[in-house]
PDB file of N, CA, C and O in Angstrom:
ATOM      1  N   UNK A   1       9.635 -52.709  20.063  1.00  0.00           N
ATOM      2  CA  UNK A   1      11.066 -52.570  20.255  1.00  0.00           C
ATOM      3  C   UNK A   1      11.495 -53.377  21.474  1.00  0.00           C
ATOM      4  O   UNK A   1      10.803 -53.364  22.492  1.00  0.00           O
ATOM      5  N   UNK A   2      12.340 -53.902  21.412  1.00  0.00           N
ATOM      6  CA  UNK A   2      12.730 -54.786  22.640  1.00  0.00           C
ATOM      7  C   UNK A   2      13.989 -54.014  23.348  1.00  0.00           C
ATOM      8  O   UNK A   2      14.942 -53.343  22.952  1.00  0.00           O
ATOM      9  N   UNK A   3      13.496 -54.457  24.574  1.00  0.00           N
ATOM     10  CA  UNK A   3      14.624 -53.125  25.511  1.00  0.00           C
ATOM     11  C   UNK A   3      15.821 -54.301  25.680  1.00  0.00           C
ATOM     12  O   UNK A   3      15.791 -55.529  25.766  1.00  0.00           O
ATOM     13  N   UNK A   4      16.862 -53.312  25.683  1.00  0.00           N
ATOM     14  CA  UNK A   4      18.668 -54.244  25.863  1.00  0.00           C
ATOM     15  C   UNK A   4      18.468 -54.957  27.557  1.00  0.00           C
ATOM     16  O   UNK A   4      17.813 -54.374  28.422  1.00  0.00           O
ATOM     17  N   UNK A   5      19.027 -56.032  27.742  1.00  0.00           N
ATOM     18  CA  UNK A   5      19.382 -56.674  28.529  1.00  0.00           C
ATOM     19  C   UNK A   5      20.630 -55.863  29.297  1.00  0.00           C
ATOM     20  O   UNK A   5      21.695 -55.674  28.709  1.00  0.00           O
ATOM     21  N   UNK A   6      20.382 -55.374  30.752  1.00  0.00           N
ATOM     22  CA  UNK A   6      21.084 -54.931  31.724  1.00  0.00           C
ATOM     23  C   UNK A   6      21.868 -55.805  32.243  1.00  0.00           C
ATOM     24  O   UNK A   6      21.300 -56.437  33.133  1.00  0.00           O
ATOM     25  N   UNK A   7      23.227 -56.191  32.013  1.00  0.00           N
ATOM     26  CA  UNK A   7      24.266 -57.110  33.212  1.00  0.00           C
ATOM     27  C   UNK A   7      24.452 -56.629  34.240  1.00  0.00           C
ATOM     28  O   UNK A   7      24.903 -55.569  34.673  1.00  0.00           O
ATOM     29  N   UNK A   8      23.823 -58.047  34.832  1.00  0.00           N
ATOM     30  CA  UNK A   8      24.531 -57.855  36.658  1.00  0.00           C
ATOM     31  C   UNK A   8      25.651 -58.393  36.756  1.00  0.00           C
ATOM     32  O   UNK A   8      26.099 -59.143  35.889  1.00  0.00           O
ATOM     33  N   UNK A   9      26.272 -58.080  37.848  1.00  0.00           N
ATOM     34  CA  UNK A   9      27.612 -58.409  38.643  1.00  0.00           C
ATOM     35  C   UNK A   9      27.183 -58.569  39.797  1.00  0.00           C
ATOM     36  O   UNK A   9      26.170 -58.022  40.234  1.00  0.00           O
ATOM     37  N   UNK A  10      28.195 -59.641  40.662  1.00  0.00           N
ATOM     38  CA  UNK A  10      27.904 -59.403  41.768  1.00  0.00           C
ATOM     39  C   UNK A  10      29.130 -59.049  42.489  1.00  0.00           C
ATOM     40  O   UNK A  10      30.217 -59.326  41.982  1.00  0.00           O
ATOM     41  N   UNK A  11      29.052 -58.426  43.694  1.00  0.00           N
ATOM     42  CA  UNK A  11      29.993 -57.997  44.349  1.00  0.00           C
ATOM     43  C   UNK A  11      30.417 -59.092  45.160  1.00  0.00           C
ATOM     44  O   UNK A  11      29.665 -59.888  45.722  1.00  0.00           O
ATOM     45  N   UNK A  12      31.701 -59.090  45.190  1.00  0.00           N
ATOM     46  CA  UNK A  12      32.594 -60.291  46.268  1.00  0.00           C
ATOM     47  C   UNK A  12      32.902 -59.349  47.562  1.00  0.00           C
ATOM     48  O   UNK A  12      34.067 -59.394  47.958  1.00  0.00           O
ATOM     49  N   UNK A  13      32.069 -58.563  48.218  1.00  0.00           N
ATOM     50  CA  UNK A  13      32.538 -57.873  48.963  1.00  0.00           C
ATOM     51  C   UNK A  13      31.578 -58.068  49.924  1.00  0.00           C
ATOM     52  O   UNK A  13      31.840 -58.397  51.081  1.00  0.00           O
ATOM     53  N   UNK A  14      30.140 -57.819  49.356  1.00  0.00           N
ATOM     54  CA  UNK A  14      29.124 -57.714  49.947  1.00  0.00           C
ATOM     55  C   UNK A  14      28.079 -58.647  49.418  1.00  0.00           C
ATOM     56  O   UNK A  14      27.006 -58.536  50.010  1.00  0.00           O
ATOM     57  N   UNK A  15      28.114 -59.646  48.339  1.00  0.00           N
ATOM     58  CA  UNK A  15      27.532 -60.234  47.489  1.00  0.00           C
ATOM     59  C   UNK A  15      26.387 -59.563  46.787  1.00  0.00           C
ATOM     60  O   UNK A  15      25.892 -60.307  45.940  1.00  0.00           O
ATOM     61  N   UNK A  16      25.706 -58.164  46.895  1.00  0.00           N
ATOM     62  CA  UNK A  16      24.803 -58.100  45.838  1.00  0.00           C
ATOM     63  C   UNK A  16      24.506 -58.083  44.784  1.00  0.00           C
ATOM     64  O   UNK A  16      25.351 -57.404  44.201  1.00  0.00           O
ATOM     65  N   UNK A  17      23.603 -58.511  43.945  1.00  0.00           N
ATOM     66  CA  UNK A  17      23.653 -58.356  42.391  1.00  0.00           C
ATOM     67  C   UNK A  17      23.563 -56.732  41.815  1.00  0.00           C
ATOM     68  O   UNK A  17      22.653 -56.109  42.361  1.00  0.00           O
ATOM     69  N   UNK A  18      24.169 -56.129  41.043  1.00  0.00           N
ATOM     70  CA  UNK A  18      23.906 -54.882  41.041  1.00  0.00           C
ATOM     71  C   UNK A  18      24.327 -54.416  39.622  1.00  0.00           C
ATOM     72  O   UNK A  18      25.512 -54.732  39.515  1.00  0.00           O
ATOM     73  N   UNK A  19      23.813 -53.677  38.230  1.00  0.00           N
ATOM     74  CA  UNK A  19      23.900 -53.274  37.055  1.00  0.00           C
ATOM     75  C   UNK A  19      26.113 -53.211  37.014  1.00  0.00           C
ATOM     76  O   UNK A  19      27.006 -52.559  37.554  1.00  0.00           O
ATOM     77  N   UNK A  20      26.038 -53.867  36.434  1.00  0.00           N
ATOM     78  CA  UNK A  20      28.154 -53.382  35.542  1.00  0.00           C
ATOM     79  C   UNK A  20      28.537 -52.628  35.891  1.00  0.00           C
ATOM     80  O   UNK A  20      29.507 -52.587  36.648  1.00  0.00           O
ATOM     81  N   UNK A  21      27.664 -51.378  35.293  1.00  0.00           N
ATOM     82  CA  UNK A  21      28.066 -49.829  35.281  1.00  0.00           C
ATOM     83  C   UNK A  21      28.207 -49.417  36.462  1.00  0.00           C
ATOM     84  O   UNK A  21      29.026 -48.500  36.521  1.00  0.00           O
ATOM     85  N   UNK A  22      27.751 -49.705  37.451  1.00  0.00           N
ATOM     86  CA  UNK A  22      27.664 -49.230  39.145  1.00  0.00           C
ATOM     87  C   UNK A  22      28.641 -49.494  39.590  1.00  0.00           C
ATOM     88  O   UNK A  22      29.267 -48.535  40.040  1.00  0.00           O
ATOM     89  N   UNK A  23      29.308 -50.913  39.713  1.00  0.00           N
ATOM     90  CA  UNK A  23      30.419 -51.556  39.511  1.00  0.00           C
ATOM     91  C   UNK A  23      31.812 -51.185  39.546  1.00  0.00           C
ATOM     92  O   UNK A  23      32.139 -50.455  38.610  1.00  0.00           O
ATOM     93  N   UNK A  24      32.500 -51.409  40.162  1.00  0.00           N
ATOM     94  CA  UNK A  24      34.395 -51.254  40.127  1.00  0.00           C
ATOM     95  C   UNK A  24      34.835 -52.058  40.168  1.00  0.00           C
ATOM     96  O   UNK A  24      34.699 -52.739  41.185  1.00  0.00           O
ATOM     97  N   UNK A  25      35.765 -52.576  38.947  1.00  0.00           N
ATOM     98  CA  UNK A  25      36.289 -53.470  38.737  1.00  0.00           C
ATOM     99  C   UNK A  25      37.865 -53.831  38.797  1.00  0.00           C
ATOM    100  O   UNK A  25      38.730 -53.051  38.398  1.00  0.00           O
ATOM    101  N   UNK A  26      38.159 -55.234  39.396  1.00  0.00           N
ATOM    102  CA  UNK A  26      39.528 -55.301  39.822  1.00  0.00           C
ATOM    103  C   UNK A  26      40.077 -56.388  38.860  1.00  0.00           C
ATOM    104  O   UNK A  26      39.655 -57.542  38.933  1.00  0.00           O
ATOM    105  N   UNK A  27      40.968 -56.037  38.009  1.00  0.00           N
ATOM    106  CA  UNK A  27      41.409 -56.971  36.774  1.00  0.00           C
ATOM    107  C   UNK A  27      43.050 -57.516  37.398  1.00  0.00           C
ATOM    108  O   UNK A  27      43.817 -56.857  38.100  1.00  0.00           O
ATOM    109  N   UNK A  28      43.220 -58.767  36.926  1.00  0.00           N
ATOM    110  CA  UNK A  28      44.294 -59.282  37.389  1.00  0.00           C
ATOM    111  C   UNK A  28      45.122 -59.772  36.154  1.00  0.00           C
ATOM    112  O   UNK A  28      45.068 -60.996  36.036  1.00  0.00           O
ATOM    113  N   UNK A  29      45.849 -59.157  35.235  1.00  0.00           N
ATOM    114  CA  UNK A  29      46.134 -59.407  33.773  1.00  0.00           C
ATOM    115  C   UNK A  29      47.029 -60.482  33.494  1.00  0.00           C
ATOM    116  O   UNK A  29      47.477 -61.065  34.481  1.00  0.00           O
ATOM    117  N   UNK A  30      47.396 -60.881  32.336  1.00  0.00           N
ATOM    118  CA  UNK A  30      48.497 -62.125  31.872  1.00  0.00           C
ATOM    119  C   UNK A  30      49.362 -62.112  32.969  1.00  0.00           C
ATOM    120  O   UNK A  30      49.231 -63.009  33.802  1.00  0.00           O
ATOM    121  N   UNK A  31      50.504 -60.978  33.175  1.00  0.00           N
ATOM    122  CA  UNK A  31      51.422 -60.578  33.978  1.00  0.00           C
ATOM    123  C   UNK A  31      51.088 -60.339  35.313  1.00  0.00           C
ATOM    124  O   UNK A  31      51.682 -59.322  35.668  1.00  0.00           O
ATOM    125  N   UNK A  32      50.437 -60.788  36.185  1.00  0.00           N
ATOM    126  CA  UNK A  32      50.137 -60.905  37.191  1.00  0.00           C
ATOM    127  C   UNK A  32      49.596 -59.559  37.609  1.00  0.00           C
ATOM    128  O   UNK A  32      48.884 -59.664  38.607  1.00  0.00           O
ATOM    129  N   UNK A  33      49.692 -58.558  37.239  1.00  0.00           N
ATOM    130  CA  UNK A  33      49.540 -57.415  37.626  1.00  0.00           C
ATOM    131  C   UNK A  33      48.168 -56.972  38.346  1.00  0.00           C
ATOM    132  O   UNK A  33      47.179 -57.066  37.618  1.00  0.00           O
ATOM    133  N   UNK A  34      47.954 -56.525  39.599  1.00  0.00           N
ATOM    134  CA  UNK A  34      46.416 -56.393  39.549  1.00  0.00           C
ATOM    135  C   UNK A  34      46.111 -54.746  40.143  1.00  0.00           C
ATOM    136  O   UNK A  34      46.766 -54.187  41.023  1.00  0.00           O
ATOM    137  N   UNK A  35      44.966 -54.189  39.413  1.00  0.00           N
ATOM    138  CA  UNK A  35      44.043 -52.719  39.260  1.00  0.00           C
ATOM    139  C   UNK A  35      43.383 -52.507  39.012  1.00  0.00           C
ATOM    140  O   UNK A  35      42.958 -53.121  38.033  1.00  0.00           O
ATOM    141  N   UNK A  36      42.478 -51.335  39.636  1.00  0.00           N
ATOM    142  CA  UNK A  36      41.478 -50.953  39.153  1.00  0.00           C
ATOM    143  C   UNK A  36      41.040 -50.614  37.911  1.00  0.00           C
ATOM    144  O   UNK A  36      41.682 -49.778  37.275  1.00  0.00           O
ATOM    145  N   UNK A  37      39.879 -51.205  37.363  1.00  0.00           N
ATOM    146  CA  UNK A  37      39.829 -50.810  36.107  1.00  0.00           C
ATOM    147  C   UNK A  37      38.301 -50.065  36.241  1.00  0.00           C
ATOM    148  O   UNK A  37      37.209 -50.589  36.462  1.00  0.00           O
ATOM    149  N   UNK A  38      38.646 -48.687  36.026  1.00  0.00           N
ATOM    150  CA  UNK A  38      37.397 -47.854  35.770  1.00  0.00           C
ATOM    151  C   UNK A  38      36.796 -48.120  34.466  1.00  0.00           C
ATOM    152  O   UNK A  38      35.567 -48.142  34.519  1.00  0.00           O
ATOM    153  N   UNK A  39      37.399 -48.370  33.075  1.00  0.00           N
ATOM    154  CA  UNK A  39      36.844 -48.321  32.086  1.00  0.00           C
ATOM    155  C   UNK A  39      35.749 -49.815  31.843  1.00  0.00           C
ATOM    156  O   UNK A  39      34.728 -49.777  31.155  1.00  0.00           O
ATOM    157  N   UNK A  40      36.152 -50.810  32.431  1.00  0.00           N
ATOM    158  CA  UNK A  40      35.636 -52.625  32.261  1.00  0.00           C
ATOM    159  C   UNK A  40      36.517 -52.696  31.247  1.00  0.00           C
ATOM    160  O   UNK A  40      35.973 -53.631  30.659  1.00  0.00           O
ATOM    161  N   UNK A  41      37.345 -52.469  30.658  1.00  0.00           N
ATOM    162  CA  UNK A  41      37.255 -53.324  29.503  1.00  0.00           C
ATOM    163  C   UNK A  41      38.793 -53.684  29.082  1.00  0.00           C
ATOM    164  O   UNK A  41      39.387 -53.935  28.034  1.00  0.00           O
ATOM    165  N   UNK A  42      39.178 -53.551  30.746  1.00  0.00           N
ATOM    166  CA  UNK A  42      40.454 -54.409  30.553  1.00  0.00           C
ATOM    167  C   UNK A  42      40.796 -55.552  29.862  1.00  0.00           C
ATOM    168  O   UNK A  42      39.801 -55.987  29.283  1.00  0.00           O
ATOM    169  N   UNK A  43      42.141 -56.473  29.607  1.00  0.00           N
ATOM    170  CA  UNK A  43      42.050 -57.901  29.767  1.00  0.00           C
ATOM    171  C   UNK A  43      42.656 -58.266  30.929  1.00  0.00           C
ATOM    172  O   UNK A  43      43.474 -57.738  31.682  1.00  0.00           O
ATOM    173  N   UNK A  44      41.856 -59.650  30.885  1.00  0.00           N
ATOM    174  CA  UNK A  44      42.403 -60.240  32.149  1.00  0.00           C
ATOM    175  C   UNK A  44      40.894 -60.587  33.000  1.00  0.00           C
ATOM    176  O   UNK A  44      39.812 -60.067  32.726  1.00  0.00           O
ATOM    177  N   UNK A  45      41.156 -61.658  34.152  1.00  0.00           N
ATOM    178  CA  UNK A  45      40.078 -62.172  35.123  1.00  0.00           C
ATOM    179  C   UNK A  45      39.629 -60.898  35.572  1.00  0.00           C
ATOM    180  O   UNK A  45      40.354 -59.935  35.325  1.00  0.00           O
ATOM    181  N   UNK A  46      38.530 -60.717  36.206  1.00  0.00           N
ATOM    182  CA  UNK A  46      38.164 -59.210  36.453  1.00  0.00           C
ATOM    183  C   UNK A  46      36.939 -59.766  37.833  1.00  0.00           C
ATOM    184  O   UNK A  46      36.027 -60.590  37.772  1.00  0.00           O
ATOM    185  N   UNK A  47      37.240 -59.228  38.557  1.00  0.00           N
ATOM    186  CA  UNK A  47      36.066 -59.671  40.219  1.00  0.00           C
ATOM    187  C   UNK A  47      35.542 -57.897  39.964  1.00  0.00           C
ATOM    188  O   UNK A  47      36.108 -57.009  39.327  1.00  0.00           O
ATOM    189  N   UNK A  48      34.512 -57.879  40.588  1.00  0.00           N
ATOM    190  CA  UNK A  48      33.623 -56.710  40.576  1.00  0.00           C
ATOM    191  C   UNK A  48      33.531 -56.139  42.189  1.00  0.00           C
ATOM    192  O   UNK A  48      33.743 -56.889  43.141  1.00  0.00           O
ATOM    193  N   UNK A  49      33.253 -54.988  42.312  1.00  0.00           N
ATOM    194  CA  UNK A  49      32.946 -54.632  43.990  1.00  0.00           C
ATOM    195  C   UNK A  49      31.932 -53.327  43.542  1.00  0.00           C
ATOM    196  O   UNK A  49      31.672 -52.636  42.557  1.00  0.00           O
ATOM    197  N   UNK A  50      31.685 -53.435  44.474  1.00  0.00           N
ATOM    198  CA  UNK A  50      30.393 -51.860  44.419  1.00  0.00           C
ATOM    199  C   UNK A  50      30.813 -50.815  44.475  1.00  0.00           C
ATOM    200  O   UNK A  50      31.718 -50.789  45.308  1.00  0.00           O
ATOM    201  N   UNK A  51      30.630 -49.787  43.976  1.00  0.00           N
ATOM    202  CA  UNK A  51      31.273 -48.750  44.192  1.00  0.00           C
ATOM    203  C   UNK A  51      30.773 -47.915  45.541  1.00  0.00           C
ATOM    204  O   UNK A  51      29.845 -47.112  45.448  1.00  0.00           O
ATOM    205  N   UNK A  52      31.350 -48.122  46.604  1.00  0.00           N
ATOM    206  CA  UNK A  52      31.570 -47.890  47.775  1.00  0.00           C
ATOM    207  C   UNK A  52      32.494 -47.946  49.144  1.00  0.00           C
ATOM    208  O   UNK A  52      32.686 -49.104  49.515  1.00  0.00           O
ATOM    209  N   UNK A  53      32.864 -47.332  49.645  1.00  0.00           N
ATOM    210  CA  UNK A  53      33.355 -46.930  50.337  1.00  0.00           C
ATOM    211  C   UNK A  53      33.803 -48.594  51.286  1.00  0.00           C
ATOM    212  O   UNK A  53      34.930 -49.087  51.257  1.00  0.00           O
ATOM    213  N   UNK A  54      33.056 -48.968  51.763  1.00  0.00           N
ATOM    214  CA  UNK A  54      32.710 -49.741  52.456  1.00  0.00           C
ATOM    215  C   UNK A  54      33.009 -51.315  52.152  1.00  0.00           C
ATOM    216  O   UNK A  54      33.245 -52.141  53.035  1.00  0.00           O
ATOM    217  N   UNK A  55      32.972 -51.521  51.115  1.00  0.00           N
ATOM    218  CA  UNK A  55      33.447 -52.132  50.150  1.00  0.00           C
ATOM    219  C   UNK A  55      35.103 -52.810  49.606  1.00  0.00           C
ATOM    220  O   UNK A  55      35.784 -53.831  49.503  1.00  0.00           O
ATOM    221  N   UNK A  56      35.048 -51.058  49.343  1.00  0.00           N
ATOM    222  CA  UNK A  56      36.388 -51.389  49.224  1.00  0.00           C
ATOM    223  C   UNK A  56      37.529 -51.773  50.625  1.00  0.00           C
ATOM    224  O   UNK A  56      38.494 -52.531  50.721  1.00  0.00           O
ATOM    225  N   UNK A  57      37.122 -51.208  51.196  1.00  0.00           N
ATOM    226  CA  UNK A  57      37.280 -51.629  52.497  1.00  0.00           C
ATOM    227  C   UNK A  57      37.786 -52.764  53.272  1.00  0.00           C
ATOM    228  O   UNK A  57      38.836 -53.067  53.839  1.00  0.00           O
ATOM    229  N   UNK A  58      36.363 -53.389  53.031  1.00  0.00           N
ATOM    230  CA  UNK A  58      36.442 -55.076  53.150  1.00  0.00           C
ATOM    231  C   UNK A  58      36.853 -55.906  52.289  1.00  0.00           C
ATOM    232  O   UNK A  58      36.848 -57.136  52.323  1.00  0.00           O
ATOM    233  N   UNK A  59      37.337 -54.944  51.238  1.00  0.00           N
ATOM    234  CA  UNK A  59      37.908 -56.009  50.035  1.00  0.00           C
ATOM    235  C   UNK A  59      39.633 -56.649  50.489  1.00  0.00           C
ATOM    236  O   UNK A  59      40.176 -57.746  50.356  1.00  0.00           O
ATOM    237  N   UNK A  60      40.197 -54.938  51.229  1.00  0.00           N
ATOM    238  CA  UNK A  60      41.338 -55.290  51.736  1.00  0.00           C
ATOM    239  C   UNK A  60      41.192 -56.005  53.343  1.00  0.00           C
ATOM    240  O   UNK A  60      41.993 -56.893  53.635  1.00  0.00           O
ATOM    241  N   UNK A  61      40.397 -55.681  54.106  1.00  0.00           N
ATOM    242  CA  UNK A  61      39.803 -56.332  55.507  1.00  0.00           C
ATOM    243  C   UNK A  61      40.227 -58.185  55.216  1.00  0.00           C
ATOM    244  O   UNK A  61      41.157 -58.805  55.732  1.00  0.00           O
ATOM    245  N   UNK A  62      39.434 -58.581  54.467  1.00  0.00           N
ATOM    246  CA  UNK A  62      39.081 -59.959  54.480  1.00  0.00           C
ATOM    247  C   UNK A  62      39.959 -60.717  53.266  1.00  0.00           C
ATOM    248  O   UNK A  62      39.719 -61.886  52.964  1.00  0.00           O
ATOM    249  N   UNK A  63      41.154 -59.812  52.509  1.00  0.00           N
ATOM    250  CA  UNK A  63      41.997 -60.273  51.728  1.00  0.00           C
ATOM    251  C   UNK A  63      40.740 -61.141  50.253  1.00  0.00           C
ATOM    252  O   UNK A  63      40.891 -62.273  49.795  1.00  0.00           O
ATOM    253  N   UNK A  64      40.046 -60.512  50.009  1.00  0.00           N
ATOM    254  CA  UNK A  64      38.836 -61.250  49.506  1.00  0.00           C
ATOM    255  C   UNK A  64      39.506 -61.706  48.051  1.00  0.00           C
ATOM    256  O   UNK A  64      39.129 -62.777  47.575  1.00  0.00           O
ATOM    257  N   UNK A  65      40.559 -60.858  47.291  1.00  0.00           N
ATOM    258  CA  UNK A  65      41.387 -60.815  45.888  1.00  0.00           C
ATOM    259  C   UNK A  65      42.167 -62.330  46.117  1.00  0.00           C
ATOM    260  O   UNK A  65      42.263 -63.306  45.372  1.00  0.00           O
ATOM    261  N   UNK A  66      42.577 -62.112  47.232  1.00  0.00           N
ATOM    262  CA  UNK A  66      43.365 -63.962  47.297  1.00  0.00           C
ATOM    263  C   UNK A  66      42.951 -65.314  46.932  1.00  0.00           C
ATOM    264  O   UNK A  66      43.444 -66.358  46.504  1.00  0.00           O
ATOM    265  N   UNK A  67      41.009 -64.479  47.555  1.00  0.00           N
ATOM    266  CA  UNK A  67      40.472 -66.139  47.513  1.00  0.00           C
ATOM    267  C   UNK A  67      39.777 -66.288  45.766  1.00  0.00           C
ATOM    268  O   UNK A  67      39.624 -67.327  45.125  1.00  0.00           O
ATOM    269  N   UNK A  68      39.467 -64.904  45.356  1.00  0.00           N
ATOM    270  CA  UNK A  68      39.533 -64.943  43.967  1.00  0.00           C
ATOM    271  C   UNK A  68      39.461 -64.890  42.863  1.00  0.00           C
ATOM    272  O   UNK A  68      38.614 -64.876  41.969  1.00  0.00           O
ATOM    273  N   UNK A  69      40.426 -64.860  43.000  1.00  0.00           N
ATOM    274  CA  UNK A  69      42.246 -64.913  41.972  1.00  0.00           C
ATOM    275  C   UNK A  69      42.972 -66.019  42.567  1.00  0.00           C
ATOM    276  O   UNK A  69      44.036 -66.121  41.956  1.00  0.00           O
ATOM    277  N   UNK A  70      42.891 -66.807  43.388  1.00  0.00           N
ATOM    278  CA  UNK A  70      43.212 -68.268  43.958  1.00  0.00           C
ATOM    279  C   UNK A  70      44.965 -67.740  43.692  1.00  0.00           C
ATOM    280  O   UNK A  70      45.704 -68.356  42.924  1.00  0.00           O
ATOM    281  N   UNK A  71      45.243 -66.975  44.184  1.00  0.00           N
ATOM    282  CA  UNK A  71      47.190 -66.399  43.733  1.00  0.00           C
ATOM    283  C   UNK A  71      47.059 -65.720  45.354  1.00  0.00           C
ATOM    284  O   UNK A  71      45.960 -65.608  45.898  1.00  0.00           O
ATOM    285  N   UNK A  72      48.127 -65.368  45.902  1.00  0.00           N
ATOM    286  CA  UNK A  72      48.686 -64.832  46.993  1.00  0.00           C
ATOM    287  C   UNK A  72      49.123 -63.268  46.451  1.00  0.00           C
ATOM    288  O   UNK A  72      50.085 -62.972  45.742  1.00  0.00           O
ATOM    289  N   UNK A  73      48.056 -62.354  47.046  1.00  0.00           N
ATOM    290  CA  UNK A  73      47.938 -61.079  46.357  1.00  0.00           C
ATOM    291  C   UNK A  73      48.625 -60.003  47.568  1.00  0.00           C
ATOM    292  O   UNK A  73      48.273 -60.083  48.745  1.00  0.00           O
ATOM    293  N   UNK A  74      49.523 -59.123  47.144  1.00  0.00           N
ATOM    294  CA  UNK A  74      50.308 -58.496  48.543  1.00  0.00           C
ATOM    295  C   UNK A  74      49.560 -57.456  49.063  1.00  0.00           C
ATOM    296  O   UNK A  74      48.862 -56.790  48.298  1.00  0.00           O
ATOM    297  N   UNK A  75      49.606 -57.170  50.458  1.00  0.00           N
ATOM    298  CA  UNK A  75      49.473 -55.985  50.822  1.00  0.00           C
ATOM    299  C   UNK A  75      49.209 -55.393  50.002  1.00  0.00           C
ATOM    300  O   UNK A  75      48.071 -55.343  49.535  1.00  0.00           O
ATOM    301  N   UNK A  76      50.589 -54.514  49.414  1.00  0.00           N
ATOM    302  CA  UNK A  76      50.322 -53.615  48.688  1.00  0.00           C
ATOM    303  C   UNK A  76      49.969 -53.050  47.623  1.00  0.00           C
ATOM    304  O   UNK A  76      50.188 -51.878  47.320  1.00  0.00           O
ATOM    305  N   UNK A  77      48.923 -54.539  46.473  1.00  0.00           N
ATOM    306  CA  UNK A  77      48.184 -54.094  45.818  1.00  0.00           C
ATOM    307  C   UNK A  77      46.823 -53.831  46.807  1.00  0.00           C
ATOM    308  O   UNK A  77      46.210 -52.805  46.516  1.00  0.00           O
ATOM    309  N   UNK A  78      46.419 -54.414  47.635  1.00  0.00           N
ATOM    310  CA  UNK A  78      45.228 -53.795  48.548  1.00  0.00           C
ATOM    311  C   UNK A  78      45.429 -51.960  48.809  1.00  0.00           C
ATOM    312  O   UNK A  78      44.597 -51.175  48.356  1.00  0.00           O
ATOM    313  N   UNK A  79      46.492 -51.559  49.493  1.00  0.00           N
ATOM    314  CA  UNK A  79      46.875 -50.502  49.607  1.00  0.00           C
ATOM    315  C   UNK A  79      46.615 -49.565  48.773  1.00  0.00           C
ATOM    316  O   UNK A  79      45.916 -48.617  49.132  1.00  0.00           O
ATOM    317  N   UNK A  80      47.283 -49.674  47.103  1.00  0.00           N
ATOM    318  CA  UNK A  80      47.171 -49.057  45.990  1.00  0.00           C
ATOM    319  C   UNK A  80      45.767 -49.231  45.538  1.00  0.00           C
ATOM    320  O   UNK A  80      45.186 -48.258  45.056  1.00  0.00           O
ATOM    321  N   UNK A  81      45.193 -50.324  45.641  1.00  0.00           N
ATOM    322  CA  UNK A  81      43.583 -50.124  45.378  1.00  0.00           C
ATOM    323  C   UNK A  81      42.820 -48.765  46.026  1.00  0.00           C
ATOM    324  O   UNK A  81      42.224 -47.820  45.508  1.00  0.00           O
ATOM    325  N   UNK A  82      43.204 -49.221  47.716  1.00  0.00           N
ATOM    326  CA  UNK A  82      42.669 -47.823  48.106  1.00  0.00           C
ATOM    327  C   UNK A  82      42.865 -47.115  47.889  1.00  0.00           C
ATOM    328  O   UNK A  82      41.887 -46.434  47.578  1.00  0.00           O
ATOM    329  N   UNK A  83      44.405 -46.320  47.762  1.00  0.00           N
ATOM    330  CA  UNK A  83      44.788 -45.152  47.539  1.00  0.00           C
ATOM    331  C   UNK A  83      43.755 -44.559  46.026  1.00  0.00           C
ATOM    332  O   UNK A  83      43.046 -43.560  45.908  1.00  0.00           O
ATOM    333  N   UNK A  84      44.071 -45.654  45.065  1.00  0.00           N
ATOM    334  CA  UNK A  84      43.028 -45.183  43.732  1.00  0.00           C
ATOM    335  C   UNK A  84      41.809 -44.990  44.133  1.00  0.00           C
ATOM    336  O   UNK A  84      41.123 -44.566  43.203  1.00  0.00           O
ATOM    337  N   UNK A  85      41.248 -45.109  45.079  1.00  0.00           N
ATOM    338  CA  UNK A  85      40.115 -45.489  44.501  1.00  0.00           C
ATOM    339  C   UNK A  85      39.629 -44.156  45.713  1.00  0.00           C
ATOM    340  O   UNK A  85      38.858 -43.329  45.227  1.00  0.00           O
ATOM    341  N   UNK A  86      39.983 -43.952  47.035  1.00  0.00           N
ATOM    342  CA  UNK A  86      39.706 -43.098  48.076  1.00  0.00           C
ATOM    343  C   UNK A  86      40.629 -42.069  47.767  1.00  0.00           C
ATOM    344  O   UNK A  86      40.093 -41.066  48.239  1.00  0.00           O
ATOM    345  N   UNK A  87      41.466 -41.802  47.366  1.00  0.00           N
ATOM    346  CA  UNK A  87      42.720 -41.223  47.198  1.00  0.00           C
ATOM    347  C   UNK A  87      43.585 -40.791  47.874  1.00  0.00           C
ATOM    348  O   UNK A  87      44.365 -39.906  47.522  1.00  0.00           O
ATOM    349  N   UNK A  88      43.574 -41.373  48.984  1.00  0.00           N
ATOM    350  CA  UNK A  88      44.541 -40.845  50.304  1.00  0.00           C
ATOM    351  C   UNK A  88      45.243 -42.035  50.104  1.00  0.00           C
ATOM    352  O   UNK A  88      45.158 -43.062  49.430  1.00  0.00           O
ATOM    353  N   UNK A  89      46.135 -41.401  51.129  1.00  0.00           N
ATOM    354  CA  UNK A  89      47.429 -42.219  51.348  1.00  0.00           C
ATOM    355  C   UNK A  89      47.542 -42.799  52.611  1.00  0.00           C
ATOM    356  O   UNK A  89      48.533 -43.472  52.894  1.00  0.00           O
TER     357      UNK A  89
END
């Protein structure tokens, strides 16, 4: 029996390679719109981050969605990322 092939991602946060499923994913759709996508299986460009704290973090720290998504991404989708994802305000 041949075992399934595991996808990596890597994180733009922290660069490690690490299984999909571990994974939180930030989709940026037709309509510019950009969110978290817990399920993957949005449409749209999709950058990956680890699921961590720390992470997400530096995702808004270092504006990392700007460089890409090569688009000028506001504040306050960084903001709303966190809020989803830590759930504070």
């Amino acid at each position: 029996m041949q075992t399934k092939k595991i996808p990596l991602r890597t994180c733009i946060a922290c660069r490690q390679e690490k299984p999909k499923r571990e994974m939180l994913r930030v989709v940026r759709n037709a309509e510019g719109e950009i969110r978290l996508d817990f399920s993957g299986k949005l449409p749209g460009r999709g950058a990956y981050i680890c699921n961590s704290e720390a992470c997400v973090v530096k995702l808004g720290k270092y504006k990392l969605l700007n460089k890409n998504f090569s688009a000028d991404v506001p504040a306050e989708v960084y903001d709303r990322i966190r809020e989803e994802y830590l759930g504070t305000k």
